[in-house]
C-alpha positions as CSV (number, residue, x, y, z in Angstrom):
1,X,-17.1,-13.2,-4.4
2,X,-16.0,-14.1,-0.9
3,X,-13.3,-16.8,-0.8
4,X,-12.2,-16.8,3.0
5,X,-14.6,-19.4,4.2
6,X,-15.9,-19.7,7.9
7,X,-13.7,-22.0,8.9
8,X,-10.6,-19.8,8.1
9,X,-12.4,-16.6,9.7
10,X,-12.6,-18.8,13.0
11,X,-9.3,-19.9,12.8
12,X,-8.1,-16.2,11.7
13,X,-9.7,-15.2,15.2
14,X,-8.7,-18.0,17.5
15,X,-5.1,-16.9,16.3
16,X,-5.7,-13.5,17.5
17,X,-7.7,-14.2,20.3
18,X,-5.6,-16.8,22.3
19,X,-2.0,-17.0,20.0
20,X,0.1,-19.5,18.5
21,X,2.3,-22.8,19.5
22,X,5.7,-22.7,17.9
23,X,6.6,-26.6,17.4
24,X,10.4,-26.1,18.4
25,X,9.2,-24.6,21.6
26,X,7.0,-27.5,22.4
27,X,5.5,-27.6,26.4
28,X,5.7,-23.7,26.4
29,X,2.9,-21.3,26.1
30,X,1.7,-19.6,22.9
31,X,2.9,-16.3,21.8
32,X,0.1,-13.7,22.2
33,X,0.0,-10.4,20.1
34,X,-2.8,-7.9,20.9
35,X,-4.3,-6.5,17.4
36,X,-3.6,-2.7,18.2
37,X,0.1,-3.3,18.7
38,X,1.3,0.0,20.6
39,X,-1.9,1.9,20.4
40,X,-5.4,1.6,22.4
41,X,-7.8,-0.4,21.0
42,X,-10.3,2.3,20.3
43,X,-7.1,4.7,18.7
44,X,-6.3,1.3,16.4
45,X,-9.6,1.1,15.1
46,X,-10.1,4.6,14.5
47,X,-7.7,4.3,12.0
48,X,-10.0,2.0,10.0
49,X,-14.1,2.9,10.8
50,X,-15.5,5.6,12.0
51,X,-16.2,4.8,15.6
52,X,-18.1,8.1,16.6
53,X,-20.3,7.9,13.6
54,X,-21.2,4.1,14.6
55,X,-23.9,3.1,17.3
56,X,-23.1,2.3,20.5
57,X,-24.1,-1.0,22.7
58,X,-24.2,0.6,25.7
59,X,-27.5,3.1,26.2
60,X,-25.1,5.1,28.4
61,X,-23.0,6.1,25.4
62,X,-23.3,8.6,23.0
63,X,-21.5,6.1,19.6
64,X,-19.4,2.9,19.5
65,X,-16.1,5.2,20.2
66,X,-17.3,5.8,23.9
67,X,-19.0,2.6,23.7
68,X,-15.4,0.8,23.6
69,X,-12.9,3.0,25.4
70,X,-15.3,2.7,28.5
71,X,-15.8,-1.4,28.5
72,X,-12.1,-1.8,27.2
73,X,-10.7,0.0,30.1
74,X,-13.1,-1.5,32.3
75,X,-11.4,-4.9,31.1
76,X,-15.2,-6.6,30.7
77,X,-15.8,-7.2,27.1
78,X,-13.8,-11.0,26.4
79,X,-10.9,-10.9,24.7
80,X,-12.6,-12.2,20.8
81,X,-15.2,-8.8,21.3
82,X,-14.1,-7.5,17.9
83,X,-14.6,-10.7,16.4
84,X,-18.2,-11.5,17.1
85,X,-19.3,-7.6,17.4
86,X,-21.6,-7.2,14.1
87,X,-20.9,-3.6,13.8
88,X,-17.8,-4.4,12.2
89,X,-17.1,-6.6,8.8
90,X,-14.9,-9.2,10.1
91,X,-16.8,-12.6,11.1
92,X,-19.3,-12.1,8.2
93,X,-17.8,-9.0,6.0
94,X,-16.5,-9.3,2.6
95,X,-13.0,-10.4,2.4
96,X,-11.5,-6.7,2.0
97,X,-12.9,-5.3,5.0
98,X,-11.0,-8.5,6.9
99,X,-8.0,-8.1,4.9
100,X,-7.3,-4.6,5.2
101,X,-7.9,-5.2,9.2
102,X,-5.0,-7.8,9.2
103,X,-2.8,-5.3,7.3
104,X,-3.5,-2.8,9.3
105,X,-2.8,-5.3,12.3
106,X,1.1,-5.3,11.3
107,X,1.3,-1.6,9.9
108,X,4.5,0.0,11.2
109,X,2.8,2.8,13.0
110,X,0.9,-0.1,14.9
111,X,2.2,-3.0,15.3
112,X,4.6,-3.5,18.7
113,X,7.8,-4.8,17.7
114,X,9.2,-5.9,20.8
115,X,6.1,-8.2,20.8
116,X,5.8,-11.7,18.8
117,X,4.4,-10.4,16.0
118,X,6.2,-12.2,13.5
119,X,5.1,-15.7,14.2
120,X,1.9,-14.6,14.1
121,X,1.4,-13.1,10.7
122,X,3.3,-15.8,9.3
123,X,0.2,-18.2,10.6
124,X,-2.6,-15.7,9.0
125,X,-0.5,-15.4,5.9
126,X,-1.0,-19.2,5.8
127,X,-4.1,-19.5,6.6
128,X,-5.0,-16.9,4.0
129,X,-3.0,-18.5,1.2
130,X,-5.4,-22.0,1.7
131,X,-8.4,-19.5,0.5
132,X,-6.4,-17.9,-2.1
133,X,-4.7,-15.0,-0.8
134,X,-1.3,-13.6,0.7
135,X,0.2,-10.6,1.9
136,X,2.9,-8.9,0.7
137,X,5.6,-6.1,0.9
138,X,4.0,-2.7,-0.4
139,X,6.4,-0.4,0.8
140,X,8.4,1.1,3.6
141,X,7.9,3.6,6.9
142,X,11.6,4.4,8.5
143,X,12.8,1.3,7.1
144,X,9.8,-0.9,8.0
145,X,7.8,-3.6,6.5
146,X,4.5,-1.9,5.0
147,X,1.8,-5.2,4.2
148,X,-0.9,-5.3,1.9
149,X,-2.9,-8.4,0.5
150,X,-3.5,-9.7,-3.0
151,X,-4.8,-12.7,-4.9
152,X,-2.4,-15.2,-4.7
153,X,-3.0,-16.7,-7.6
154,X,-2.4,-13.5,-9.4
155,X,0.4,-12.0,-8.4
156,X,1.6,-9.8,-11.3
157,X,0.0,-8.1,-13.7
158,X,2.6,-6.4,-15.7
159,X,5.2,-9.5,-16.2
160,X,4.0,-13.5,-15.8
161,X,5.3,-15.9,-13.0
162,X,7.5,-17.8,-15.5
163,X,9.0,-14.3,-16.9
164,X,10.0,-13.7,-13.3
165,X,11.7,-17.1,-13.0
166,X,13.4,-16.5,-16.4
167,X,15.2,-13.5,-15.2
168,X,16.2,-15.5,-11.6
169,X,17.6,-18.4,-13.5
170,X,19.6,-15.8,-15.5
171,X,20.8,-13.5,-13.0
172,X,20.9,-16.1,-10.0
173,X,24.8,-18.0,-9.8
174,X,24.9,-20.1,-7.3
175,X,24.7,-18.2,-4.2
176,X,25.5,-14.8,-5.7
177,X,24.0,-12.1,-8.0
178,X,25.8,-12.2,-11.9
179,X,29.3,-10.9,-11.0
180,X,28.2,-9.3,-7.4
181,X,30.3,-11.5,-5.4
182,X,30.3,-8.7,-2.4
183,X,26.9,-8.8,-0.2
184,X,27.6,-4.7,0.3
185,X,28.1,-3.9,-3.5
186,X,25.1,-5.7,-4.6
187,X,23.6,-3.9,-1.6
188,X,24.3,-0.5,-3.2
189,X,23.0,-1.7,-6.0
190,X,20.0,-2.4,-5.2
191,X,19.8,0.5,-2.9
192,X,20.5,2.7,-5.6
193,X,17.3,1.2,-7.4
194,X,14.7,0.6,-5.1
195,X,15.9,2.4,-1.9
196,X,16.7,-1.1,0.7
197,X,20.0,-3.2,0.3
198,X,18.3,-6.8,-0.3
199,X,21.4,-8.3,1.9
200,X,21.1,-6.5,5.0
201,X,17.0,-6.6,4.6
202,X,16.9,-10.1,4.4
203,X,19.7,-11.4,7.0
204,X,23.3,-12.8,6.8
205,X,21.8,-16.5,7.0
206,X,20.4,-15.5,3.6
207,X,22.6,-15.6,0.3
208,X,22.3,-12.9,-2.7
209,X,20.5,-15.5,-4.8
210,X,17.7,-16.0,-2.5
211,X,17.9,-12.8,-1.0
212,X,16.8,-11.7,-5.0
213,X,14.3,-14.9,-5.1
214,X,12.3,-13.9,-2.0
215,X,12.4,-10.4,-2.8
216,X,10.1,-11.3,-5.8
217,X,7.9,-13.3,-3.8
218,X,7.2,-10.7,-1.0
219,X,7.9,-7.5,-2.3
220,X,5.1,-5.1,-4.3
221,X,5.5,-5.4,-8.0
222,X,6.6,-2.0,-9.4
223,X,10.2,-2.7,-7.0
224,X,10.5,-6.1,-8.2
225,X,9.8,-4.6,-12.3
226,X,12.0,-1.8,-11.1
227,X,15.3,-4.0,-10.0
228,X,14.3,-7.0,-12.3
229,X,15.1,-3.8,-15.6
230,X,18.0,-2.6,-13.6
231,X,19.5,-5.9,-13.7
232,X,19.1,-6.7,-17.0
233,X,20.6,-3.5,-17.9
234,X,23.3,-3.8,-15.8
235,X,24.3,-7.4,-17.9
236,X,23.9,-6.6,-20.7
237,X,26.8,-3.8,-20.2
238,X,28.9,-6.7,-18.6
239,X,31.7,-9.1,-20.1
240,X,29.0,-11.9,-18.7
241,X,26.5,-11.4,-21.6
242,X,28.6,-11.6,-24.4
243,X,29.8,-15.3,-22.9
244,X,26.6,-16.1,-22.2
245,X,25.1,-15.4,-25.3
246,X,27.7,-18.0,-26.9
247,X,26.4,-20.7,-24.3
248,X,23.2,-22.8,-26.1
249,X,22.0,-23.4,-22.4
250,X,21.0,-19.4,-21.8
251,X,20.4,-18.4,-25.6
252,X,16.8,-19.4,-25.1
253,X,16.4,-17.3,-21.4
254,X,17.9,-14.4,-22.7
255,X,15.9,-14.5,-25.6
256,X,12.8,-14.4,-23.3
257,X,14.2,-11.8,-20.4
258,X,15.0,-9.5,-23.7
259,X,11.8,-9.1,-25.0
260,X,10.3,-8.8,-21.3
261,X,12.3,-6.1,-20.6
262,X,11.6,-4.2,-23.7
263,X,7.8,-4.5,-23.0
264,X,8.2,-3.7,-19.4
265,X,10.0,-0.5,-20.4
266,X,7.6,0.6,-23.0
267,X,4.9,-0.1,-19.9
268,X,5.9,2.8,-17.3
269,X,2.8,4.6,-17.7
270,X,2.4,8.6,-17.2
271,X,0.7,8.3,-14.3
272,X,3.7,6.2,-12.4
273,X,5.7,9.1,-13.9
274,X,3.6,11.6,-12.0
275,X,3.6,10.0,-8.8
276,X,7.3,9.5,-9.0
277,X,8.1,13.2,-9.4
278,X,5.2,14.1,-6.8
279,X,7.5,11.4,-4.0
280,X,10.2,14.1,-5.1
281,X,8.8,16.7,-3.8
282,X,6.8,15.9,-0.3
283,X,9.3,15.2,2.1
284,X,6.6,13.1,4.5
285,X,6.9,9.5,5.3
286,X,3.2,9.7,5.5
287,X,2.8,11.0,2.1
288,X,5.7,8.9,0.6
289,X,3.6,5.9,1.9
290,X,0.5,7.0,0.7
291,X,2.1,7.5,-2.8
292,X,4.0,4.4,-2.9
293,X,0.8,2.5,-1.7
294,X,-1.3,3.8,-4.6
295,X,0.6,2.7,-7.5
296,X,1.1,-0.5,-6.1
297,X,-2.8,-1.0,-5.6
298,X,-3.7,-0.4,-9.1
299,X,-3.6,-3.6,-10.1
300,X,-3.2,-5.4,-7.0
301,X,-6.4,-4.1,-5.8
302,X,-8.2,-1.8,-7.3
303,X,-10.9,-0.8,-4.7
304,X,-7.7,0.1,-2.2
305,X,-6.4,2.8,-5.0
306,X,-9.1,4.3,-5.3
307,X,-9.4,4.8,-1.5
308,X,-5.7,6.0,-1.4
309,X,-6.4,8.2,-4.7
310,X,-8.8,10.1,-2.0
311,X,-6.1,10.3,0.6
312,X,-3.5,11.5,-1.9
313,X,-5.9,14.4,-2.5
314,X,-6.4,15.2,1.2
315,X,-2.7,14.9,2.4
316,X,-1.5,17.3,-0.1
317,X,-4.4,20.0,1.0
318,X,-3.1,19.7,4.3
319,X,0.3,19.9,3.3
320,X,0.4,22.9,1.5
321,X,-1.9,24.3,4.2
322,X,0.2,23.6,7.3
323,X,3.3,24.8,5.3
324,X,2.1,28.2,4.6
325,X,0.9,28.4,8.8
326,X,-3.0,27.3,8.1
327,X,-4.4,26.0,11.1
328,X,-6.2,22.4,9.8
329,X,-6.6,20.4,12.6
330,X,-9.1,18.0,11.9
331,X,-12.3,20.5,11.9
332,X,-12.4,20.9,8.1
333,X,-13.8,17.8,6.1
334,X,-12.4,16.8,2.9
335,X,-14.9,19.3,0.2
336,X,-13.8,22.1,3.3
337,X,-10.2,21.0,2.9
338,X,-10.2,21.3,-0.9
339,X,-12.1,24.3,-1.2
340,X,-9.8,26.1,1.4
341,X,-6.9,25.2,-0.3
342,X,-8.1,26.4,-3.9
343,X,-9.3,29.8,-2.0
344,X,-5.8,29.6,-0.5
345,X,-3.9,29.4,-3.6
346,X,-6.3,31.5,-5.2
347,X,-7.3,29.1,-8.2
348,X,-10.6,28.9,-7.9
349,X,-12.6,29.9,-10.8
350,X,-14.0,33.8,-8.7
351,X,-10.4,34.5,-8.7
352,X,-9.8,34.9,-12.5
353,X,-10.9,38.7,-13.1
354,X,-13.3,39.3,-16.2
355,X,-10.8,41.5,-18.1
356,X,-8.6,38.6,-19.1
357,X,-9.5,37.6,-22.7
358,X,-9.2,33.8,-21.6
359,X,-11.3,34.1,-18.4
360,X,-14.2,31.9,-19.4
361,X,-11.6,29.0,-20.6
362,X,-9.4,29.5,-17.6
363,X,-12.5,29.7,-14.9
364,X,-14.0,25.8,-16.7
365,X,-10.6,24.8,-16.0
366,X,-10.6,25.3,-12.4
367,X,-13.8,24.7,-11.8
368,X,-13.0,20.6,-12.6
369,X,-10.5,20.9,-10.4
370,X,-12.8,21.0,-7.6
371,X,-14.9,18.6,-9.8
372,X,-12.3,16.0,-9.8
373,X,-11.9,15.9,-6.0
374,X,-15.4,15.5,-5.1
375,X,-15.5,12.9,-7.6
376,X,-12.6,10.8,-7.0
377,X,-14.1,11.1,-2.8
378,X,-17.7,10.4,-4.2
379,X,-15.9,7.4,-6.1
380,X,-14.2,6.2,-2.8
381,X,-17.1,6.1,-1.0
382,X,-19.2,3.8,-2.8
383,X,-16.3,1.7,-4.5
384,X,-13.1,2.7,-2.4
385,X,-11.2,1.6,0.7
386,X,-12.4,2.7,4.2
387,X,-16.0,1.3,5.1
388,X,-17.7,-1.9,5.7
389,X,-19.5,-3.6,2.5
390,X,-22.7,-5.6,2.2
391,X,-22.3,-9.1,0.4
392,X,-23.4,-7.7,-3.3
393,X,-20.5,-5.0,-3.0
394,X,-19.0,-5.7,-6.6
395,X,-16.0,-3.3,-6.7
396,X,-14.5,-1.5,-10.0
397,X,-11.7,-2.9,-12.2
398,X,-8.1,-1.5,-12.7
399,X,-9.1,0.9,-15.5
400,X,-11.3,2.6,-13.0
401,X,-8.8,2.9,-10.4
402,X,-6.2,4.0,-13.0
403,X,-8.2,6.7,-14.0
404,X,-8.7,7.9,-10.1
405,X,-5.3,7.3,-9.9
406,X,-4.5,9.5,-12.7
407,X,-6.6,12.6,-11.8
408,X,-5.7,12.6,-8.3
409,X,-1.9,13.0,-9.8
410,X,-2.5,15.6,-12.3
411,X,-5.0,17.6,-9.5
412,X,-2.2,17.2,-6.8
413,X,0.7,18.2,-9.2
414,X,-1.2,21.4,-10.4
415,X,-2.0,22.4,-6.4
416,X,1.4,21.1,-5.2
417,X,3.6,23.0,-8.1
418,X,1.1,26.5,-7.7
419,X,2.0,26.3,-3.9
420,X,6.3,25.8,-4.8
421,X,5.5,29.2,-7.2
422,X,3.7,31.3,-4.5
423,X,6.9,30.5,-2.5
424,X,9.3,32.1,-4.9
C-alpha cells in the first residue's frame, strides 16, 4: 500500500526542483542540488531504468535515452521534467520506485560532494518520516555513506527498539563508552568490529555516548547487532560487570541485554555466514557493496534483496570472467553471462563425460545451477528491484527474499571457489 501521499511527492519535488532555505541563513538564497550529482542526467538514470528500452517523446528519436540527452543538453525541458514525465514512477509510482530514486540521489558514486547535498536529504528524510519512512546507513564505498530506506516504524527485525535502548543505558556513561575513556581506543574498537571508528565518523562535536546512540539510529542493522554483541562481550570480560551486577539499579538491564545477546548469537543464520566469507574473497568495492547491501535488505526490504540477489549473481560471472582475460563488456545479457561462465569453468552438465559412474547425479546437479540463476532473475523481474510497478504490485515477504538470498550464496560460492581451484 502506498503511504507517501501527494502532498509529500509535491513537496519531495519542489525540494529537488528549486532547493531549500536554511533558517540560520535567513535573506540568502536556497541551496540547490541537481539529482544526478556528478553524472549527466541521462548517465544517472541509466543507472536505475532502462532508458533505450523506453519510448521516446520526441518522434525524432529512436527511445527515451536519445529522447533526454538531446533536450537536456539543449537546456529546454524545465527543471521538474523528471517529475511530471509519466514514463517514470515517481509523481504517481509506488513508493519503492520513488524511494530507491532518492537513494540513488545521494549514492556515493553520484552524489557531488562539494555540493549542498546534505541539507537537502536531511529535508526529504523529513518529509519521508511524516508518511512513515526514513533512510538509513546500509553500508560504505571508500569510506562513504551508502543510503537505503525502510519503514520507520519498523526498524529492526532481529532485536526490539527497547532491547536497543537496554544495551545504551548499559553501555552508555556519561559521555563515554563503559571504560573507553579514549575517543581513538573506542575507535579501534569499533573498527575492529564493523570496519569505521564511530568517533572520527561522527565528528569531535559528538561524544562516544552519542556517537554509539546515533549509530543505532542510522546505521543498517546487522552493524548495529554486530557491535551491540561485541560490546556486551567485551563487559562481561571487564572488572565493570562484576560491580555492576552487585548494583540493584542495572540487575534488571543486564538481565535483559543477557538474554538478547544469547538469542541474537544463536540468530546468525548460514546464509550471513556465506556472504561473509564470499566479502572475503572479492576484493571489489562494487561487489563488497552489493554483498553488504543484500543482507541488509532481507528484512528491511525484501523486494530490494531480491533485486541485489540478481546482481550478486551477475557481478561474480563477470568477475571470474574478466579475471581469467574474458572480454564481457556489456554485449552478453545475464542467461549469456551465466551460461558463459559455467562453459568457462566447465561445470555445465555436457562437460561431465558418461564413463564416470556418478555422471547422471553430478550432470542434475549442475544443471540447477543454471536453474537457480534464471530463477532468482525470473524472480527479480516480477518481484525484485529495478523496474517501475503498477498500483497492485504486492511484493514477496522476507522468507522469499531469504531464500533468493540463500541460493544466490550457495551458486556464487560454488562458481567463485571452482574458479580459485582452476587457478592453482
Amino acid at each position: 500500500m502506498n503511504k507517501i501521499t501527494a502532498l509529500t511527492r509535491r513537496n519531495i519535488f519542489d525540494v529537488l526542483t528549486n532547493g531549500v532555505k536554511i533558517p540560520a541563513l535567513a535573506g540568502e538564497q536556497p541551496l540547490y542540488y541537481n539529482f544526478w550529482g556528478v553524472l549527466t542526467p541521462v548517465t544517472f538514470l541509466n543507472r536505475i531504468y532502462q532508458l533505450n528500452t523506453m519510448r521516446s517523446l520526441d518522434s525524432r528519436c529512436e527511445n527515451a535515452e536519445d529522447d533526454i540527452q538531446r533536450h537536456t543538453l539543449l537546456g529546454d525541458y524545465p527543471n521538474e521534467w523528471i517529475f511530471t514525465d509519466d514514463r517514470f514512477p515517481l509523481k504517481e509510482g509506488r513508493d519503492e520506485g520513488l524511494l530507491d530514486f532518492l537513494c540513488e540521489i545521494f549514492n556515493p558514486e553520484v552524489r557531488d560532494e562539494f555540493a549542498s547535498w546534505k541539507p537537502i536529504f536531511k529535508k526529504l528524510n523529513e518529509l519521508i518520516t511524516k508518511d512513515g519512512y526514513e533512510f538509513y546507513i546500509s553500508g560504505l564505498i571508500s569510506g562513504r555513506e551508502v543510503y537505503s530506506w525502510r519503514i520507520s516504524k519498523r526498524r529492526f527485525s532481529k532485536l526490539s527498539t527497547d532491547e536497543v535502548k537496554d544495551f545504551l543505558n548499559l553501555f552508555e556513561r556519561g559521555e563515554y563508552v563503559l571504560d573507553f575513556y579514549e575517543r581513538e581506543y573506542f575507535d579501534k574498537f569499533t573498527t575492529e568490529n564493523i570496519g569505521i571508528g564511530l568517533c572520527e565518523f561522527f565528528g569531535p562535536s559528538m561524544s562516544m555516548g552519542k556517537s554509539l546512540s546515533k549509530f543505532t539510529c542510522e546505521w543498517n542493522e546487522d552493524d548495529v547487532v554486530k557491535l551491540l554483541l561485541a560490546l556486551y562481550g567485551y563487559y562481561e570480560k571487564n572488572d565493570e560487570y562484576q560491580r555492576d551486577k552487585n548494583n540493584p539499579r542495572l540487575l534488571d538491564t543486564i538481565k535483559k541485554c543477557e538474554i538478547a545477546a544469547k538469542r541474537l548469537k544463536v540468530g546468525v543464520t548460514i546464509v550471513n555466514e556465506k556472504v561473509d566469507d564470499m566479502k572475503k574473497n572479492f576484493s571489489s568495492t562494487y561487489m563488497a557493496s552489493q554483498i553488504e547491501l543484500m543482507k541488509t535488505m532481507q528484512s528491511e526490504n525484501p523486494t530490494e534483496a531480491i533485486g541485489k540477489a540478481k546482481e550478486f549473481i551477475e557481478s561474480c560471472c563477470k568477475t571470474i570472467l574478466e579475471e581469467d582475460g574474458e572480454d564481457v563488456g556489456s554485449k552478453l545479457k545475464y542467461t549469456q553471462l551465466v551460461d558463459t561462465t559455467l562453459n568457462h569453468l566447465k561445470v555445465t552438465p555436457s562437460s561431465i563425460p558418461d564413463k564416470k559412474p556418478e555422471a547422471d547425479s553430478i550432470r542434475g546437479v549442475l544443471g540447477n545451477l543454471k536453474g537457480i540463476a534464471i530463477n532468482i532473475n525470473n524472480l527479480r523481474n516480477r518481484y525484485g528491484s529495478g523496474h517501475g510497478r503498477s498500483a497492485s504490485f504486492r511484493g514477496l515477504e522476507e522468507r522469499h527474499a531469504k531464500l533468493a538470498v540463500g541460493s544466490a550464496a550457495v551458486l556464487v560460492e560454488f562458481l567463485w571457489t571452482t574458479h580459485e581451484r582452476s587457478k592453482k
